[in-house]
C-alpha positions as CSV (number, residue, x, y, z in Angstrom):
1,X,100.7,26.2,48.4
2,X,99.0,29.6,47.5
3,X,100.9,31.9,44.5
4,X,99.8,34.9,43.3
5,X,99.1,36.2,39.7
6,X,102.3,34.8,37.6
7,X,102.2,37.3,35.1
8,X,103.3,40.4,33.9
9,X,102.6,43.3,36.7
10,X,101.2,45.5,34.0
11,X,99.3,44.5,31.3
12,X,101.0,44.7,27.8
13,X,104.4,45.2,29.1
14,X,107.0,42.6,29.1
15,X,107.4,40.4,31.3
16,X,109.8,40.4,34.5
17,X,111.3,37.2,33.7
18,X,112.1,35.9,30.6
19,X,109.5,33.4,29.0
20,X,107.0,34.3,31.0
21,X,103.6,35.1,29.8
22,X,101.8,38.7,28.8
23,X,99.5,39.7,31.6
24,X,95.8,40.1,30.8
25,X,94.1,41.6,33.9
26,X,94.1,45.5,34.6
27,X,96.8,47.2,36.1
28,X,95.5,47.7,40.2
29,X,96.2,47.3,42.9
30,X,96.3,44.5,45.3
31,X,92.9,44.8,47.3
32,X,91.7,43.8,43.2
33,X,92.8,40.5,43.5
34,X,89.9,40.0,46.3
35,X,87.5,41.9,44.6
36,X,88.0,39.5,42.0
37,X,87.9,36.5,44.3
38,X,84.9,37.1,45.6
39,X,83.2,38.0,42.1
40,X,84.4,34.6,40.8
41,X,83.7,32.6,44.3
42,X,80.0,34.0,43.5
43,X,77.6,31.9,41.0
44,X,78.9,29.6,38.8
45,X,82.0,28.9,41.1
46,X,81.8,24.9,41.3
47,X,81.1,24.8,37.6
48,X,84.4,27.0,36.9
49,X,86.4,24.9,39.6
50,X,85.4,21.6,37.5
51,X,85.8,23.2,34.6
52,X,89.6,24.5,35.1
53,X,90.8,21.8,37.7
54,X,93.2,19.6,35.6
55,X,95.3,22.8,35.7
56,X,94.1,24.3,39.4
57,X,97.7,24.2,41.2
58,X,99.7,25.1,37.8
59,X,101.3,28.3,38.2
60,X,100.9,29.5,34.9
61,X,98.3,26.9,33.2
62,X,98.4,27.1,29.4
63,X,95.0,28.5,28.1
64,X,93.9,27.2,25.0
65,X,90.7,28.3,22.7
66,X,89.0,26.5,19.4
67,X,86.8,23.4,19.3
68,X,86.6,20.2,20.7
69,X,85.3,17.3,17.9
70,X,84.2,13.7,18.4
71,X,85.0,11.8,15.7
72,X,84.3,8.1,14.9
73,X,87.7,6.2,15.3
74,X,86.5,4.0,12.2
75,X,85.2,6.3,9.9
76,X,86.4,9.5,10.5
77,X,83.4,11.2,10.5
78,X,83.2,13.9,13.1
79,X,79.8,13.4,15.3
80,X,80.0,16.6,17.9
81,X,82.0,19.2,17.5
82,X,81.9,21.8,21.2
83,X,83.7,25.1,21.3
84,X,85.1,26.1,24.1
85,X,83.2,29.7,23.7
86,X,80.8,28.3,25.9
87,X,82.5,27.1,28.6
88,X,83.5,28.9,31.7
89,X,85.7,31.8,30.6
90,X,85.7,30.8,26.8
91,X,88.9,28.6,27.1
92,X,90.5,25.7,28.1
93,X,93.1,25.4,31.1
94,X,95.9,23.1,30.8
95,X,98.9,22.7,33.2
96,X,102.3,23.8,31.7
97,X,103.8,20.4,32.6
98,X,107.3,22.2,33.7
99,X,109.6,19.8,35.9
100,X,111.2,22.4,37.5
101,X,110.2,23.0,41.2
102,X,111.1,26.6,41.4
103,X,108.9,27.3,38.0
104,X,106.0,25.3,38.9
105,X,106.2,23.3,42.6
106,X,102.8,22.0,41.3
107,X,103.3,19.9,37.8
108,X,107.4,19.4,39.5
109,X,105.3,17.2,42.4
110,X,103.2,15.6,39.8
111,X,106.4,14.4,37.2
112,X,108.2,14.3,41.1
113,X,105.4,11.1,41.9
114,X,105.2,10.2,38.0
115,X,109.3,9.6,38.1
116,X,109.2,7.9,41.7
117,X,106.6,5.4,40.6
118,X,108.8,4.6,37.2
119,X,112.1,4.0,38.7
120,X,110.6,2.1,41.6
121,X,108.9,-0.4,39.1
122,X,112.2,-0.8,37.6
123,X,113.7,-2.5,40.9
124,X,110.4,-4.7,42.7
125,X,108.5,-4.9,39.8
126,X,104.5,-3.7,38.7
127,X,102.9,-1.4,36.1
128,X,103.9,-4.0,33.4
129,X,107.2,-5.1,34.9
130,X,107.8,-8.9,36.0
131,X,108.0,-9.0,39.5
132,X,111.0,-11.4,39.2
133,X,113.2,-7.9,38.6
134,X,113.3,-7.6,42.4
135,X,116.0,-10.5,42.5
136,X,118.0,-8.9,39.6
137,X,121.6,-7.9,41.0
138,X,121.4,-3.9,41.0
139,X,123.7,-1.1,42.0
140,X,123.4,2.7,42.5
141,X,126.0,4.5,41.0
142,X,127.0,7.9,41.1
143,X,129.5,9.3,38.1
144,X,131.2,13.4,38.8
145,X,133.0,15.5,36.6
146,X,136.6,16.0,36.7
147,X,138.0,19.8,38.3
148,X,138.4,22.2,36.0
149,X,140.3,23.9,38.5
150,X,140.3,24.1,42.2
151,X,137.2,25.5,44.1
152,X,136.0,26.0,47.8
153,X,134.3,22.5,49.2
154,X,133.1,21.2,52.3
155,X,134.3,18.1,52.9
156,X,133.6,15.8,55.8
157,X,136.2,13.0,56.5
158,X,134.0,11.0,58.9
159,X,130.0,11.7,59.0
160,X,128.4,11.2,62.5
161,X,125.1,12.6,61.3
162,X,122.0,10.1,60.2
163,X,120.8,12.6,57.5
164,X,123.6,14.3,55.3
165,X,121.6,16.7,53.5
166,X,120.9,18.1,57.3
167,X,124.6,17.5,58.1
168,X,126.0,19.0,61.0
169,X,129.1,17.2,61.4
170,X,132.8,19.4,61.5
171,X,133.7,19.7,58.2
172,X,137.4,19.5,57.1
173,X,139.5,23.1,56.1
174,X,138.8,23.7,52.5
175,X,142.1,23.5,51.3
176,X,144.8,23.4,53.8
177,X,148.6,24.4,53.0
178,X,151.8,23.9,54.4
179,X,152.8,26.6,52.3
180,X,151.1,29.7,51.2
181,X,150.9,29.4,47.7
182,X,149.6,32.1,44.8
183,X,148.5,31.7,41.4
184,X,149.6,33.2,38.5
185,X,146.9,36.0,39.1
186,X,148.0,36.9,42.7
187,X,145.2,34.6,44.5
188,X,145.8,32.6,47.1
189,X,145.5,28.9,46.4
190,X,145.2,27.9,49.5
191,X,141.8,28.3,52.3
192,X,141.9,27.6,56.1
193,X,137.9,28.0,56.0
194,X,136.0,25.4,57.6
195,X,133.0,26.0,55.3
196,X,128.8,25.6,56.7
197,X,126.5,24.0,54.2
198,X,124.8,27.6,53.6
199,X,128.0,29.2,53.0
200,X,127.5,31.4,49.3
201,X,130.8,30.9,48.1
202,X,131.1,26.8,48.3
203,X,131.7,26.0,44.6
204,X,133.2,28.8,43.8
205,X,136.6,28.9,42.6
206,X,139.5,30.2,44.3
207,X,140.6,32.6,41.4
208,X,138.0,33.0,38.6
209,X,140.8,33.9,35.8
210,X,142.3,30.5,36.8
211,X,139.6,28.3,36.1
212,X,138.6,26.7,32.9
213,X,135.5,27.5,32.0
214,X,135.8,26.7,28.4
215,X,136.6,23.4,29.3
216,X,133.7,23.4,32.2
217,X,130.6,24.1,29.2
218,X,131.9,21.5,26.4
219,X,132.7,18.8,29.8
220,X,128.4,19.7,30.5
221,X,127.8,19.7,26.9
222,X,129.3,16.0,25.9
223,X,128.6,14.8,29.2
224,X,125.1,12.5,27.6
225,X,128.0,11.3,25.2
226,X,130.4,10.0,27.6
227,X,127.6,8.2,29.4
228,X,126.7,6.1,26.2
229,X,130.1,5.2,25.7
230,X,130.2,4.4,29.6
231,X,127.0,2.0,29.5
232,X,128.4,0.6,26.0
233,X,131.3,-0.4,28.6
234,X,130.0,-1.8,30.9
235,X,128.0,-4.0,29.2
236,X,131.0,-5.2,27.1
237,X,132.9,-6.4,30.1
238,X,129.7,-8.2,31.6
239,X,129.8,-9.7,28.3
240,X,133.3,-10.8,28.4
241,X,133.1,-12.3,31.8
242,X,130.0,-14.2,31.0
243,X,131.6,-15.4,28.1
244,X,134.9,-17.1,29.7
245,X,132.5,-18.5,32.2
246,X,130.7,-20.0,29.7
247,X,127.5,-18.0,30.3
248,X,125.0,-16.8,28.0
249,X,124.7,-12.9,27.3
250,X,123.7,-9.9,29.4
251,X,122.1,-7.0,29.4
252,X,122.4,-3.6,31.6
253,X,119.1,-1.7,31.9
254,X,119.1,1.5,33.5
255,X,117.3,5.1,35.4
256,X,119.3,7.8,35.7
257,X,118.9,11.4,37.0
258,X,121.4,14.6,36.2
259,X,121.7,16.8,39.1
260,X,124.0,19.8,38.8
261,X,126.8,20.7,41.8
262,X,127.5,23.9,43.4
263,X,130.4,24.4,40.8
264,X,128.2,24.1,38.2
265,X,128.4,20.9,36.5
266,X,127.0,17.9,36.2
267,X,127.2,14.8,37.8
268,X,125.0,11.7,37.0
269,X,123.0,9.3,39.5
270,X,122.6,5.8,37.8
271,X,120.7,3.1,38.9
272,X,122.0,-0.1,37.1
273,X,120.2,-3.6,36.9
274,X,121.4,-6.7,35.1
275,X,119.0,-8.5,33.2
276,X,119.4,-12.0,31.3
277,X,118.8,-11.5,27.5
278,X,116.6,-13.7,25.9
279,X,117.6,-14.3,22.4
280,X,114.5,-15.2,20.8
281,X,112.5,-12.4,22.5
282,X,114.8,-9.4,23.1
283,X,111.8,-7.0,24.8
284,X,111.6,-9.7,27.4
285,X,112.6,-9.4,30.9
286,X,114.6,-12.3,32.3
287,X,116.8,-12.9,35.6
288,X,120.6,-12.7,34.7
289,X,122.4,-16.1,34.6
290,X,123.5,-17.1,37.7
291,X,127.1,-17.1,37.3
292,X,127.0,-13.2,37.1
293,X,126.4,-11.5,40.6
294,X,126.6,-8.0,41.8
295,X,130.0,-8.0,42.5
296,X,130.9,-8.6,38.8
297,X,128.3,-5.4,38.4
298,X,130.2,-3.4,40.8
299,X,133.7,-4.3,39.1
300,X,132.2,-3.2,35.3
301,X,130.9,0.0,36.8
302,X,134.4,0.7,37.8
303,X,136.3,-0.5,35.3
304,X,134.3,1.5,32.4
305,X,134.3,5.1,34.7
306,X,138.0,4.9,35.0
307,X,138.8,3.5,31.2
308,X,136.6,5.2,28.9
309,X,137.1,8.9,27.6
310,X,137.3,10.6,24.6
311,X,138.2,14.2,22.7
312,X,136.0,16.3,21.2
313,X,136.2,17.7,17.7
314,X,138.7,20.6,17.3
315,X,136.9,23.9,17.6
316,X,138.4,27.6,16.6
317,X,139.7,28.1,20.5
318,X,141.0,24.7,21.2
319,X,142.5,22.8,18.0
320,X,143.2,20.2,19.9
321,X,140.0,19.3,21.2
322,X,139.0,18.9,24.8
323,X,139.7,15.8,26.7
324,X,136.0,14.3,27.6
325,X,136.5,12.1,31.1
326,X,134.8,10.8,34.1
327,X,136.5,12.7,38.0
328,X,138.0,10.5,40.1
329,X,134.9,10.7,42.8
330,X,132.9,7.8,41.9
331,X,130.4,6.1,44.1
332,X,129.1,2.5,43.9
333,X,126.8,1.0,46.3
334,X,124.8,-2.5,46.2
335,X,120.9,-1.5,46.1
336,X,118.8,-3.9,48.3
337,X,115.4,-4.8,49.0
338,X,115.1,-5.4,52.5
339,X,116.1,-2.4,54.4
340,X,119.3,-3.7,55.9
341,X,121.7,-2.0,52.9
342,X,123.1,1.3,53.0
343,X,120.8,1.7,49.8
344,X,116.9,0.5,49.6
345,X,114.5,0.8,46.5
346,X,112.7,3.6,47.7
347,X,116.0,5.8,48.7
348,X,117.2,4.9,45.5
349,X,113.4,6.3,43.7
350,X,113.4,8.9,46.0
351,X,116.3,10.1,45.0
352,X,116.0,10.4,41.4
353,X,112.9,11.5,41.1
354,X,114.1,14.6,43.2
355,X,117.0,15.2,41.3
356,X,114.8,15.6,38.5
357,X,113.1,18.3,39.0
358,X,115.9,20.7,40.0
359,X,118.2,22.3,37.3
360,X,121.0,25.5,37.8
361,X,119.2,26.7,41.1
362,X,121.7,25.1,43.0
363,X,124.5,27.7,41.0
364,X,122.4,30.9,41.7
365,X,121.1,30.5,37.8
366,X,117.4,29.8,36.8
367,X,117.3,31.5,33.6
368,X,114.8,30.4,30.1
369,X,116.4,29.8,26.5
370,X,118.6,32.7,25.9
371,X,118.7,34.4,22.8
372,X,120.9,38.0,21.2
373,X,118.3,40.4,23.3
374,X,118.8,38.7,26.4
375,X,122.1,36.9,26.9
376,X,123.5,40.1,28.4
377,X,121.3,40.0,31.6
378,X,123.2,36.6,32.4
379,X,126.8,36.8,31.2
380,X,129.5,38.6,31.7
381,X,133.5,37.2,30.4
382,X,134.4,39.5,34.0
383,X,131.5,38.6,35.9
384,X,130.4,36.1,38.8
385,X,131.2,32.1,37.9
386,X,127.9,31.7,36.6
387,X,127.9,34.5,34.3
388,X,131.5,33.7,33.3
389,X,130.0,29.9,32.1
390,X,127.2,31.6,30.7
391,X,128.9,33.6,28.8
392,X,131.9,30.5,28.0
393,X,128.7,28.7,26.4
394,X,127.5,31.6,24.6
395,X,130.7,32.5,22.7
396,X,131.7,29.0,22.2
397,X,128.3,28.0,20.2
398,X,129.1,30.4,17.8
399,X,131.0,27.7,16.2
400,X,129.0,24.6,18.0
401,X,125.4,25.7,18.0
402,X,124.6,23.2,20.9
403,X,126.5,25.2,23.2
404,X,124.7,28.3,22.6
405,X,121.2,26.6,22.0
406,X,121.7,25.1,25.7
407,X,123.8,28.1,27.2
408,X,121.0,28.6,29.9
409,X,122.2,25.5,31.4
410,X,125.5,25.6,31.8
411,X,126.1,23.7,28.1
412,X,124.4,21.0,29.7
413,X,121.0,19.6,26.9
414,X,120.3,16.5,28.3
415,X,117.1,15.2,29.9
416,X,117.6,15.0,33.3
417,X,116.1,11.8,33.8
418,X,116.5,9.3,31.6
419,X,115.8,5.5,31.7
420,X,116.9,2.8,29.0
421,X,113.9,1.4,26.7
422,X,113.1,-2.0,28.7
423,X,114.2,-0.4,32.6
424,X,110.5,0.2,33.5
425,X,107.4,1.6,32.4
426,X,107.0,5.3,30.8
427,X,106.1,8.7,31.5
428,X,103.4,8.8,28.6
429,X,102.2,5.2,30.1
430,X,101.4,7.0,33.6
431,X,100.1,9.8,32.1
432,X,97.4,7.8,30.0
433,X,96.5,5.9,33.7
434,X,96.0,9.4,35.1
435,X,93.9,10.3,32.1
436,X,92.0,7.0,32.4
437,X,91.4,7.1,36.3
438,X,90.0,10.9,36.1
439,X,87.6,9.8,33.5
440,X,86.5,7.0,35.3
441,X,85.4,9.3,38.7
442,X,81.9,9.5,39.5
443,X,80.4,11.4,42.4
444,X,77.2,10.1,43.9
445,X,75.6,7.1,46.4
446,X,75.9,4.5,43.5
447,X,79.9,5.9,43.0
448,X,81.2,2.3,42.5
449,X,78.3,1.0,40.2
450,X,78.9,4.8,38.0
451,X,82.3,4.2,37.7
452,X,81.9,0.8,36.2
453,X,79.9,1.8,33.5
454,X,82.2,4.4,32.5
455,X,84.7,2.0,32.5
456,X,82.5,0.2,30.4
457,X,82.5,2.6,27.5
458,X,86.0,3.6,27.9
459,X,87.1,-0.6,27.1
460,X,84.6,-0.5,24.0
461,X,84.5,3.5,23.2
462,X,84.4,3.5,19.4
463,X,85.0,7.5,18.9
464,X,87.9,9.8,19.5
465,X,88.3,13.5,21.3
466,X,90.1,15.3,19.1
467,X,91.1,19.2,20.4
468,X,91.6,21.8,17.4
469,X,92.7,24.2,19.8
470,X,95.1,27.5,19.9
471,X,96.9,29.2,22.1
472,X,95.5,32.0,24.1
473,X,97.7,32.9,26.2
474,X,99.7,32.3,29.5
475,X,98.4,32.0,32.9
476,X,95.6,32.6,35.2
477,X,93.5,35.6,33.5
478,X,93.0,37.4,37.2
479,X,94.8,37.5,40.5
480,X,91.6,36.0,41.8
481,X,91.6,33.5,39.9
482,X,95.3,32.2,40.7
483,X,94.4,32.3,44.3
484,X,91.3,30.7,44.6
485,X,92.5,27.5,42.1
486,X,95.7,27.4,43.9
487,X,94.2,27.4,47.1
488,X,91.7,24.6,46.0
489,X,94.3,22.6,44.9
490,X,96.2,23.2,48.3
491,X,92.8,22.3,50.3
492,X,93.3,19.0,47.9
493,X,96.8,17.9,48.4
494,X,96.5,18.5,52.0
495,X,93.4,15.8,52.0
496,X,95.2,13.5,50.1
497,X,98.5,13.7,52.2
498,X,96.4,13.3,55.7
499,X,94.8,9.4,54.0
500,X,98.1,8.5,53.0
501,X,99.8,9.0,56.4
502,X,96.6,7.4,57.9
503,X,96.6,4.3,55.7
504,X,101.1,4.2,57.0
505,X,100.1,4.6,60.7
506,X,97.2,1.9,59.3
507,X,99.9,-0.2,58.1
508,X,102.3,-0.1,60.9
509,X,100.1,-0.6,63.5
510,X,98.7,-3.9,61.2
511,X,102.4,-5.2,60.9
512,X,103.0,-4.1,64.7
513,X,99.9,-6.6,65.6
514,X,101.3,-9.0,63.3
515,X,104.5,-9.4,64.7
516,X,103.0,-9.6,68.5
């Protein structure tokens, strides 16, 4: 994938979206970006392509400036000390790390891959988890919100299709009526529509005045809340069960991905394995007893979304508090191993690491942090839905400041993927094994023999990198520049996709031979 300069269109002036960088090249026109290619694709190319590659498919890298020092890890002594004035452009690139696909579809596929491989270890095993976890009993569950009034859904009563997020099936009327009944506003409350996936106003509510809002932001804004109190749950009742069996105690360890609905709120994917607890070494992963299977998993999922629920704190425009509960939509299915489930492993990794890299795209929303100066370009108390939650969040956190800290999302501040301490391995584990792998590369005839003896000094290196860097600024400093690193990085993904689907056709011819 190719982008263009990310910045500002003129340099100086602000920029287009908010939280995007200052530009820094010239004001031209387009045929400049070519110019510039071709100027940088000149001498000294290769060494600038190995210089800025950690960050070549970033769409806008973070550029950094100062000093790099080596220091003795047992002294403290600093041995080397390299500025970055003599590198390639007098700075350092580094990608901006952003989940979000429609920010940065480059560093989204790389946490994409990162979050894949973590919740997958989590269920067969690897990367530091026993392999006996692939016999732990395991289900996927999937928690919604409860309506906060009614909106426009498709709903299909009985799918035909092999792939519902291509679903072509006839979908049910949205909301059928005997009668033709109104609200209190005049709207109807009833729709004959028999809505496509594509159609703009699914999730929208049948009469904006009607809906609560209010209630919609503080339900996103508690909704990490209510989850804790939901595992707490349904651990507990494990723990009860095992108890009049005469069992010894569980433990619930968990992955689990936030992915926001067309109305705008947030509904939770779990993945939730039972592990044995050991009592004299709690960090350990064990298989649960045998007395507890997935069934008993299945019932404590069930039992804790339909029991537990809370109010909040009063606030200024509710006394009372707002009642904090699970929907009645709740989805449980058995995760297995060996393909003949309506769940596997891999659909289960594929998709949570997909849901988290989306956010409020799915509403029509994709703003940054708001602030005073900018709140009024995305709310609006007579506005569209979006801009009427917006706006909800915003005038509610003037009394709790979480609302209007997290007010570009809906009220939602969670992390949108989110794993409990002994599920699986983690993302600053992965990253590290990255880190290790690049600095083990070697190019040459002797590769294998080179990358040894780095690996060599890595196992007994004795000194430390240390970066005393700054910021410099925001993106790639010329159109050129953008183009030719992102198409570099393109030219790269592309190779690395064609090997892996030659080592799967590899693979399935091998097990096709096998089997013959």
């Amino acid at each position: 994938m190719t982008t263009g300069s990310t910045l500002a269109p003129t340099p100086g002036t602000a920029p287009v979206v908010p939280g995007a960088g200052a530009n820094t090249e010239p004001a031209t026109r387009l045929p400049l970006a070519t110019s510039t290619a071709l100027a940088r694709a000149g001498a000294g190319y290769f060494d600038w392509l190995d210089h800025v590659w950690p960050a070549a498919g970033c769409t806008h890298p973070i550029r950094l400036a100062g000093d790099l020092l080596t220091v003795n890890a047992t002294t403290g002594e600093v041995l080397r000390s390299v500025p970055t004035e003599g590198m390639p452009d007098g700075i350092i690139y580094k990608a901006c790390g952003n989940r979000r696909a429609t920010v940065c579809p480059s560093c989204a596929e790389t946490y994409r891959r990162d979050a894949y491989q973590l919740v997958r270890a989590g269920l067969i095993g690897g990367k530091t988890v026993p392999a006996s976890v692939a016999g732990h009993p395991a289900v996927f569950a999937t928690f919604t919100a409860p309506s906060f009034g009614p909106v426009h859904t498709r709903h299909v009563r009985r799918h035909t299709c092999r792939d519902k997020t291509r679903c072509t099936c006839r979908p049910a009327p949205c909301h059928a009526r005997r009668d033709s009944p109104v609200c209190p506003h005049g709207r109807p409350l009833a729709c004959y529509a028999r809505h496509e996936r594509e159609d703009q106003v699914l999730g929208q509510p049948l009469c904006l005045d009607c809906y609560d809002h209010d209630h919609h932001v503080v339900w996103n804004n508690q909704a990490g809340e209510l989850w804790r109190r939901t595992k707490q749950a349904i651990e507990r009742h494990l723990n009860r069960a095992a108890r009049r069996r005469g069992l010894p105690r569980v433990r619930v360890s968990h992955g689990k991905a936030a992915e926001y609905q067309a109305r705008g709120s947030v509904h939770f994917h779990a993945l939730l394995r039972l592990d044995g607890l050991d009592p004299d070494d709690k960090a350990r992963i064990i298989p649960p007893p045998p007395g507890i299977t997935v069934a008993d998993l299945d019932e404590a999922v069930r039992y804790a979304a339909a029991a537990i629920g809370f109010t909040t704190d009063p606030h200024p425009e509710h006394p009372a508090g707002w009642p904090i509960a699970w929907g009645e939509q709740l989805d449980v299915r058995p995760i297995t191993l060996t393909g003949d489930g309506t769940v596997t492993d891999a659909m289960v990794a594929g998709y949570l690491a997909k849901y988290s890299t989306k956010g409020t795209e799915v509403t029509g929303h994709a703003s940054r942090r708001l602030d005073a100066s900018t709140i009024r370009l995305y709310a609006d108390p007579k506005g569209t839905h979006t801009e009427r939650l917006v706006q909800a969040a915003w005038d509610l956190g003037q009394h709790w400041e979480s609302l209007r800290r997290w007010a570009h999302m809906l009220g939602f501040g969670g992390h949108f993927l989110t794993k409990a301490r002994r599920y699986s391995i983690t993302f600053a584990a992965l990253r590290d094994a990255r880190v290790h792998y690049r600095r083990t590369q070697a190019q040459g005839p002797d590769y294998d023999q080179q990358r040894l003896d780095r690996q060599d000094d890595l196992d007994t290196e004795t000194t430390l990198i240390v970066g005393r860097l700054t910021y410099a600024g925001t993106g790639w400093k010329t159109t050129g520049d953008a183009l030719l690193a992102n198409t570099a990085a393109d030219q790269a993904r592309r190779y690395r996709e064609a090997g892996r689907e030659e080592l799967a056709h590899q693979n399935a011819l091998g097990q096709a031979t096998h089997a013959a």
